[in-house]
ZAVEXNU-335198 format. One line per 4 residues: number of its first residue (from 1); their letters; for each residue x, y, z of C-alpha. Coordinates in nm, 3 decimals, m for minus. Layout:
residues N
NUM	a	X/Y/Z  ...
END
This chain:
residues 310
1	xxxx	15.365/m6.027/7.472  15.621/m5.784/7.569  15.812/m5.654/7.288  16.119/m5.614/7.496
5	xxxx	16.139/m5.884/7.658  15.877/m6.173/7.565  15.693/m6.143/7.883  15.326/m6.237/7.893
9	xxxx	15.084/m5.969/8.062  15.070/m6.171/8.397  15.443/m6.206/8.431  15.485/m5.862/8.339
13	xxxx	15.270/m5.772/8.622  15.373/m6.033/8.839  15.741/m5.884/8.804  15.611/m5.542/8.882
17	xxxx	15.469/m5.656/9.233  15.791/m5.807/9.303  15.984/m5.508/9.235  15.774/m5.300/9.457
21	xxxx	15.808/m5.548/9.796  15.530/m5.798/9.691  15.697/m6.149/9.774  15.371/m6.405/9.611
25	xxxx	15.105/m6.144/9.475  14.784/m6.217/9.494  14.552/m6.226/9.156  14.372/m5.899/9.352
29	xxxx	14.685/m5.743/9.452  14.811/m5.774/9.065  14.460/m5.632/8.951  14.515/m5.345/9.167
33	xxxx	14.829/m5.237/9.034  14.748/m5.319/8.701  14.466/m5.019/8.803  14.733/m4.783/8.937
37	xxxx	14.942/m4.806/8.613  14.920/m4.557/8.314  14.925/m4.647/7.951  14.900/m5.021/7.950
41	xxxx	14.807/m5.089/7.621  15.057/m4.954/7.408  15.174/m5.097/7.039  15.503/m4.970/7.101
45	xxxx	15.540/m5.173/7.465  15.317/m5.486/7.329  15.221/m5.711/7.044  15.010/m6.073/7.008
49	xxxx	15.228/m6.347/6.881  15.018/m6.488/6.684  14.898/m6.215/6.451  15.186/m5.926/6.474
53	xxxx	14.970/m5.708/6.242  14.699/m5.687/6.450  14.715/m5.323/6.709  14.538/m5.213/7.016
57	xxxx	14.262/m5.041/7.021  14.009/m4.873/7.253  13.636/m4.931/7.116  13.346/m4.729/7.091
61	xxxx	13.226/m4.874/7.435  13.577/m4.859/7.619  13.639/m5.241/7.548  13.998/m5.280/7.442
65	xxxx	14.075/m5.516/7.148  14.335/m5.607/6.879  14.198/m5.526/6.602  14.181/m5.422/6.262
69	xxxx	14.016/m5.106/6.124  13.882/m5.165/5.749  13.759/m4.880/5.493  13.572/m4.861/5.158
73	xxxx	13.487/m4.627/4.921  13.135/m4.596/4.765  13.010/m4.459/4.407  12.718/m4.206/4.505
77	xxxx	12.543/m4.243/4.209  12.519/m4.654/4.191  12.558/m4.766/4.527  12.873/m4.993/4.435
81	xxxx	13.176/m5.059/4.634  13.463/m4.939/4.431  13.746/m4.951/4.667  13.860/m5.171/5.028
85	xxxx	14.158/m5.099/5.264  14.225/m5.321/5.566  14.433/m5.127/5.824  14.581/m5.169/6.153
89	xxxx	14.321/m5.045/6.437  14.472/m4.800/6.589  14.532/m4.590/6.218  14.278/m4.254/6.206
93	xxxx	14.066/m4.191/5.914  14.267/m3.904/5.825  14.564/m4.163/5.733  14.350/m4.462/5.584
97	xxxx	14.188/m4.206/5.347  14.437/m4.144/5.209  14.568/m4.460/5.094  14.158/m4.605/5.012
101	xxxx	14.111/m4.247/4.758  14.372/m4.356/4.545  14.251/m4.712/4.518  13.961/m4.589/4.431
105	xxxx	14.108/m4.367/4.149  14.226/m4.690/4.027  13.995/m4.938/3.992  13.782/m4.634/3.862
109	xxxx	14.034/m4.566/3.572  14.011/m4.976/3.524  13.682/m4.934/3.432  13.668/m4.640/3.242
113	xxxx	13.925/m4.828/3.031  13.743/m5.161/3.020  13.361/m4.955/2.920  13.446/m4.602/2.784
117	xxxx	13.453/m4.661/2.414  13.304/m4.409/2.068  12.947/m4.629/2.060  12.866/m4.530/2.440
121	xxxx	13.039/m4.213/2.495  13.240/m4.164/2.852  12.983/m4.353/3.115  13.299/m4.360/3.407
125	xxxx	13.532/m4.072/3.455  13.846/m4.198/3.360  14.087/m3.974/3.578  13.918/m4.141/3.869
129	xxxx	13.695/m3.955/4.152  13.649/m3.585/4.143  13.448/m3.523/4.445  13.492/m3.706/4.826
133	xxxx	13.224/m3.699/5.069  13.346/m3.807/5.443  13.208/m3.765/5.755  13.332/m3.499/6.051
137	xxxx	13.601/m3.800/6.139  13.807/m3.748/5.835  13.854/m3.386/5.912  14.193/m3.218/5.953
141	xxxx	14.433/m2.952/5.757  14.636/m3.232/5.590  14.353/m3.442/5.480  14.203/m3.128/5.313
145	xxxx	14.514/m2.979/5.150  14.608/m3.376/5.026  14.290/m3.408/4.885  14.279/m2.997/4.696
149	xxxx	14.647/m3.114/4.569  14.502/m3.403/4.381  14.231/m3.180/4.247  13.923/m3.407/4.445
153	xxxx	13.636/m3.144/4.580  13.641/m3.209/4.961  13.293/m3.211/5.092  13.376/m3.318/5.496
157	xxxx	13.190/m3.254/5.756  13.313/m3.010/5.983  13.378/m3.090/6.367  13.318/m2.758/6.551
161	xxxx	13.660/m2.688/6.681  13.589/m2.314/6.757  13.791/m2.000/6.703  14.116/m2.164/6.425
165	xxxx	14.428/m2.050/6.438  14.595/m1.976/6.107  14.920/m1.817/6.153  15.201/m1.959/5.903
169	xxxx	14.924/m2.187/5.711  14.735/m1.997/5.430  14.761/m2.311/5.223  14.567/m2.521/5.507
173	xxxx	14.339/m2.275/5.574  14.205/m2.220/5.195  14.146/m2.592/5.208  13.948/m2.600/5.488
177	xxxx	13.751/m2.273/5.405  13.655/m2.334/5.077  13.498/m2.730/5.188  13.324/m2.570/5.470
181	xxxx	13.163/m2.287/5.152  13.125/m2.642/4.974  12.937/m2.845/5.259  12.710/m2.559/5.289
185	xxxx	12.579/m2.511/4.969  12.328/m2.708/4.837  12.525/m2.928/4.659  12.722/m3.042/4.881
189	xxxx	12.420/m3.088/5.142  12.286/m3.315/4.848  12.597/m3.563/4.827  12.572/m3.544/5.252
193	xxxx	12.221/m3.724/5.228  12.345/m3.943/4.938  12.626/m4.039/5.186  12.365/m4.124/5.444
197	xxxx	12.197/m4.342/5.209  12.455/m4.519/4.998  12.748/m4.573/5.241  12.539/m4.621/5.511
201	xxxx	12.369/m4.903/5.306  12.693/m5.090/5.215  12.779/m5.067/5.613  12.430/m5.223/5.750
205	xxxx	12.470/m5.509/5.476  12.880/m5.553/5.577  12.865/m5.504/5.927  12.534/m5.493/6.054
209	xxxx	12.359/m5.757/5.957  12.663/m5.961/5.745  12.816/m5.991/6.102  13.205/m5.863/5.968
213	xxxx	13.275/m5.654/6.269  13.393/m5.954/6.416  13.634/m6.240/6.203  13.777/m6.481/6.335
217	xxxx	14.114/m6.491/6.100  14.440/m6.377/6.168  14.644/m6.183/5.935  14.594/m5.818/5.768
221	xxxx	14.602/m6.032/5.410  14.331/m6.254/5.554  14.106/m6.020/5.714  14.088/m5.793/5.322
225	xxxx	14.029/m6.088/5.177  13.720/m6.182/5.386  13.594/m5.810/5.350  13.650/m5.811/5.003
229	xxxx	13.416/m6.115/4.970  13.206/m5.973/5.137  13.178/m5.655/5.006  13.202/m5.817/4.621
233	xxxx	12.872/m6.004/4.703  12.710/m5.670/4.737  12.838/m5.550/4.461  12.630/m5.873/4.307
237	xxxx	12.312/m5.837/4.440  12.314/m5.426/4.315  12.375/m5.644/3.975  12.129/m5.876/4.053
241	xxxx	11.878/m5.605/4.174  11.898/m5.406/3.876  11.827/m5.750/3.669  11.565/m5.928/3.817
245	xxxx	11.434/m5.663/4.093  11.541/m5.893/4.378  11.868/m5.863/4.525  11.897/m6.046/4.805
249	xxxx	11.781/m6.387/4.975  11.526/m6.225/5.218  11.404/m6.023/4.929  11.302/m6.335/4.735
253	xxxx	11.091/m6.514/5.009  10.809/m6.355/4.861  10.853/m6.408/4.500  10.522/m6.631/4.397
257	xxxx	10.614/m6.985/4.224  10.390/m6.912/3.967  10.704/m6.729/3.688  10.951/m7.059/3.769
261	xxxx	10.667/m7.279/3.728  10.555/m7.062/3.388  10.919/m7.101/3.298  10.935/m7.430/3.336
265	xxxx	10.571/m7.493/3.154  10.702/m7.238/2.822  11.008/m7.450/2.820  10.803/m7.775/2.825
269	xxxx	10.533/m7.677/2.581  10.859/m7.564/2.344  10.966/m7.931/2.320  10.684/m8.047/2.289
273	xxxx	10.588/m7.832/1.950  10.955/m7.882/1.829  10.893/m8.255/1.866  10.561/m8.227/1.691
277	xxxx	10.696/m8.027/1.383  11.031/m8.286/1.337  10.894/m8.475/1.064  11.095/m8.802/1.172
281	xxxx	10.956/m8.791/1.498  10.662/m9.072/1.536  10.425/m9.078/1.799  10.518/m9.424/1.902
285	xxxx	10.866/m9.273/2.080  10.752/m9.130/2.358  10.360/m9.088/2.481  10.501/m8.750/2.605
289	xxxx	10.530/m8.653/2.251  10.189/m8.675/2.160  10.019/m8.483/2.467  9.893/m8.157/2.455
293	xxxx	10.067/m7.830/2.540  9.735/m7.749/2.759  9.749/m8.027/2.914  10.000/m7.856/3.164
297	xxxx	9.804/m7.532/3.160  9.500/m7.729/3.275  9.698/m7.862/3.580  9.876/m7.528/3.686
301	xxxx	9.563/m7.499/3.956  9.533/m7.792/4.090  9.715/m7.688/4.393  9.742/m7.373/4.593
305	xxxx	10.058/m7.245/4.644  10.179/m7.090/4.974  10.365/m6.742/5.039  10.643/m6.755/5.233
309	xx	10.666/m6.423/5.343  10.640/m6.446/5.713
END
């Protein structure tokens, strides 16, 4: 819908072809000057009634959508999502950045306050992240200076822009000189394959295969919410990975039955001798209460069980 004026896109065109001599366009003739015409999917000129939030954007394969663009941050060392930002689509990574590195820095300091205590020692950084590894997308002079003011070591990838141009900005190009010394050393090419590893990680599991680069809700508030679900269930299974060794669905299929069915044997056979050793407890209650703990040992065999692992 037309900001201006509340037209929809075909009325909008269809007033176009009448201002130019066409009487009753045709749907062809309207395709053809929809063609001819420059710049026709502007937020400024255009906005969906129905979700005003959402902005145009141009995709990857030169689809045009309305869209939102959303961002998290990842701890290098764990894996974990620490921070989500949902933002309009058409916002670069060198504004979203800066709003997702401070939410970071917060929940960080959260937990430093909630686990750093005199029995464990410091296990989170409590003045939030210190380093900030981005790809070549998050590169510019006022990303790099924003992120050297707040004392974060920048190590982004650098786009090759050739010969720079630093007349009347020392302060932008010490920034960008001293993360290009960073990304080279080995260091930084370290946290560069961590990145590859980690983030990418969180991204096949949030967008790849959990199917969020497409929701079906409208609303910026609704669309972080459903991300943030998201995202907080992989947080879970990095918890549940870490205590049991399995930490997802697929990863389970071929777990044998044989531990719940030991489980469920141990916690069988511990009634049973807690029945046996209750003085008041008679035989004559239950004929359960009598059998033998190998009893169930004796039938664990009796039939094969099958893998599911295909």
């Amino acid at each position: 819908m037309r900001r201006d004026t509340g037209e929809g896109y075909e009325e909008f065109l269809r007033r176009l072809a009448e201002e130019s001599g066409i009487a009753t366009p045709t749907r062809e003739q309207l395709a053809k000057l929809d063609r001819k015409r420059a710049k026709k999917g502007s937020n400024e000129d255009w906005v969906n009634p129905h979700d005003p939030e959402a902005e145009i954007t141009k995709l990857k394969d030169g689809r045009t959508h309305l869209t939102y663009k959303a961002e998290h941050a990842v701890d290098l060392e764990t894996g974990a999502v620490v921070a989500v930002t949902v933002a309009g689509g058409a916002a670069g990574d060198t504004e979203t950045i800066l709003e997702t590195l401070p939410q970071a820095g917060e929940h960080i300091a959260e937990v430093a306050c909630a686990t750093n205590h005199e029995e464990v020692g410091e296990r989170v950084h409590p003045e939030g992240p210190i380093e900030a590894v981005t790809d070549k997308g998050y590169h510019s002079n006022d990303t790099l200076t924003a992120l050297k003011q707040a004392q974060v070591r920048s190590y982004v990838s650098e786009p090759d822009r050739g010969r720079r141009r630093w007349q009347d900005k020392p302060e932008a190009q010490q920034a960008v000189y001293s993360n290009r010394r960073r990304i080279h050393g080995e260091h930084g090419k370290q946290l560069l394959r961590r990145r590859g590893e980690f983030l990418e990680r969180s991204f096949a599991h949030a967008y790849g295969t959990g199917g969020m680069r497409r929701v079906y809700l409208r609303g910026r508030e609704n669309v972080y919410k459903r991300v943030l679900i998201h995202l907080g269930g992989f947080n879970l299974s990095l918890v549940m990975r870490q205590w049991s060794g399995k930490g997802t669905p697929r990863s389970w299929q071929g777990f044998s039955a044989d531990a719940p069915l030991l489980g469920l044997q141990f916690w069988i056979a511990s009634l049973l001798r807690a029945a046996q050793s209750s003085p008041s407890r008679q035989c004559s209650d239950s004929p359960l209460s009598c059998a033998s703990p190998l009893l169930f040992s004796s039938r664990r065999r009796d039939k094969t069980t099958s893998a599911t692992d295909c």
